[in-house]
N, C-alpha and C positions, 0 to 999 in steps of 0.2 A: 340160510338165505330166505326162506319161506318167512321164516319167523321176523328178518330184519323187512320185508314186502309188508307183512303184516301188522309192525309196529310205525312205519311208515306213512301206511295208507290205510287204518284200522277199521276204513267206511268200507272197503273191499273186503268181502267176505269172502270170496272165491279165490283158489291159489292154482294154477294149472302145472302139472307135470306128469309129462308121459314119453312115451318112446319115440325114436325118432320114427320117421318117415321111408321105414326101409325095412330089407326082412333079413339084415345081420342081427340079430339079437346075439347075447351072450349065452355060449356053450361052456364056458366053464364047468368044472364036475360041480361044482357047489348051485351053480344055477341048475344044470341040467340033472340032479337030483332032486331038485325041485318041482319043477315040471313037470318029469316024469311021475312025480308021486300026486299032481296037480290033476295031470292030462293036457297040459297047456305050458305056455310061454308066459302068458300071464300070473300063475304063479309067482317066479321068480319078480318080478315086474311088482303084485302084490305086496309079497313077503317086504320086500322095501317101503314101497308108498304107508303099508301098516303102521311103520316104524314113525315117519315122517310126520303121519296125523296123527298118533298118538303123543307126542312133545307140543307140536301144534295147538291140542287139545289139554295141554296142561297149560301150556305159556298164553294160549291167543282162544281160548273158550268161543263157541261161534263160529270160528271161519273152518274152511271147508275145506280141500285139496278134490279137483275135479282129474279124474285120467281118461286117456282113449282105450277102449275096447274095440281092437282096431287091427284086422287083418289077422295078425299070426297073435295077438292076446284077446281075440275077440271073444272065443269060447270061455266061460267062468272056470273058475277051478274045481276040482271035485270035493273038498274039505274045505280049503279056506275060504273065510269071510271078509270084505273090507269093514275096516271099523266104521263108528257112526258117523264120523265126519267127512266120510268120500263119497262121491261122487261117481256113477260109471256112467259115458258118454259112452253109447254101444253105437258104431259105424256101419254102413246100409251099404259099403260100395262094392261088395260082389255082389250085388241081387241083382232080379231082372226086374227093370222100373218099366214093362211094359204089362206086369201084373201087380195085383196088390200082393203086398210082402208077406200075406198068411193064406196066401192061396199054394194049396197043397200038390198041384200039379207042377209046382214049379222049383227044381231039384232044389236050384240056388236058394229061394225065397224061403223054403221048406226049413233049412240048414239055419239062415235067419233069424224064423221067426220062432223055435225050439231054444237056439240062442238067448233070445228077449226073455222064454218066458224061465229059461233059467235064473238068469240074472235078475228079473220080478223076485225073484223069490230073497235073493241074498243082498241085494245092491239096498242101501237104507233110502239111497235118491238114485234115480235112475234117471239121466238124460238120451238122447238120440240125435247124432249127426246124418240129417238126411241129403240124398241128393236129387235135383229137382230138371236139371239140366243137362242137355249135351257136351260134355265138356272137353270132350275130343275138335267139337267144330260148334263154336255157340249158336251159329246162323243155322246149324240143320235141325229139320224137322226133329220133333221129340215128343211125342204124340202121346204123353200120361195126365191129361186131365183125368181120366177116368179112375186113377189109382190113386189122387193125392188125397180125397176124403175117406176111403175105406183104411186107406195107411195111416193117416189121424186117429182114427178112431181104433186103429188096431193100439196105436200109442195111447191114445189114454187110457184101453183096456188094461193095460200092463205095465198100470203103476207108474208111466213117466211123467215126469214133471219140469224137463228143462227140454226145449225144441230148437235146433239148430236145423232151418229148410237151407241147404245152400244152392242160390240158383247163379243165375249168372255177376259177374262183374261189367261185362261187354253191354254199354246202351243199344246194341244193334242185335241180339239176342232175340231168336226164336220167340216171339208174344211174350215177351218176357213184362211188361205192364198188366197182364190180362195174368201169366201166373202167379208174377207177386200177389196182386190184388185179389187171386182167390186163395192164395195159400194165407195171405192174412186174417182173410175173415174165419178160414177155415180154423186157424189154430185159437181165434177168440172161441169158437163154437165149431166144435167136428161130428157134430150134429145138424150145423144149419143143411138150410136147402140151398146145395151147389151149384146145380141147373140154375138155382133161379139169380144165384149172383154171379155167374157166369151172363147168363142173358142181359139184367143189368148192365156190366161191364161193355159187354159189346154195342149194346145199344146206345152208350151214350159214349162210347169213344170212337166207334166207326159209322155210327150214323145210320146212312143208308145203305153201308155195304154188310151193314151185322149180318143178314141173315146167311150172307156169300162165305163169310169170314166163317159161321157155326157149320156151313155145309161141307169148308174144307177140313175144319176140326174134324166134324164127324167122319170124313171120307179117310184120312188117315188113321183115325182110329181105329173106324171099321176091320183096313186093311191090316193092321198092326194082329188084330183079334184072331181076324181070318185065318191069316197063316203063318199066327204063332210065332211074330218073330219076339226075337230075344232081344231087348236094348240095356246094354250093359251102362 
């Protein structure tokens, strides 16, 4: 099927297949000898995709196959490698987005970000599905300005190369114009100065209420910091 995608549409370089959306994975003894000898789900999950890009890589030279490293396959395996033509898309949704993802005080983000640098080491491309929004209630507060640039840069530290920020779909979305607009410039440059296109931003989209608008930022975040809440 890959291979018929690929003769199809040969400007597409990228072929996506991964696990479903759920935490049945297969127990089979043939998977779950695998695993076990992996330390992971992703093994088994591997051990397949391997197979897949390696024919791929003989019939369609170039194209890729991207998978999710995603919940119960997020951790790498202990021995195997993907071949050079994958791709691992590592997923951020157990972390707390009310810290950046390589701050060590933080169990979840801790688990994360040991995660990443694993997979740095073995993934020939590494991408990152991050999340940016409240996605339990888009309209409520969700106070991570403060983590969206040090978490850039923690991804570019470690080798990534494909960025997926996923914020909202809803036009009615928590400042969702104000975090588009800094997650974009931020992933052109996760170096620039944030503050100052932040200030930008408000200044020329709320006018004369910017400064009201930066003090309620501030005031939630402050609170967020103070007592350490967790935003899943």
């Amino acid at each position: 099927k890959v291979c018929a995608e690929a003769e199809k549409d040969p400007e597409n370089k990228y072929h996506h297949i991964s696990q479903m959306d759920w935490a049945n994975y297969c127990r089979c003894d043939n998977c779950a000898a695998l695993d076990k000898k992996e330390g992971t789900p992703m093994g088994s999950v591997l051990y397949a995709l391997n197979q897949v890009a390696e024919r791929l890589a003989e019939r369609h030279p170039g194209h890729k196959i991207e998978t999710l490293a995603y919940t119960y396959t997020r951790q790498p395996p202990k021995h195997m490698k993907p071949t050079d033509n994958i791709a691992i898309k590592l997923c951020s949704i157990e972390c707390d987005f009310s810290r950046p993802l390589n701050d060590p005080q933080s169990r979840d983000n801790r688990r994360f970000a040991n995660d990443i640098r694993r997979w740095a080491k073995i993934a020939p491309r590494l991408h990152v599905w991050d999340y940016t929004t409240n996605f339990r209630n888009f309209q409520s507060p969700f106070p991570n300005f403060h983590v969206l640039q040090p978490n850039l840069q923690f991804f570019a530290e470690h080798n990534v190369k494909g960025m997926f920020e996923q914020g909202s779909y809803d036009r009615g979305a928590e400042f969702a114009p104000l975090r588009t607009y800094l997650i974009s410039k931020l992933m052109w440059n996760p170096y620039a100065d944030a503050d100052a296109i932040m200030d930008e931003f408000l200044r020329l989209y709320y006018r004369e209420a910017a400064p009201y608008i930066k003090e309620y930022i501030d005031l939630l975040t402050d609170r967020v910091n103070r007592d350490e809440v967790v935003m899943g």
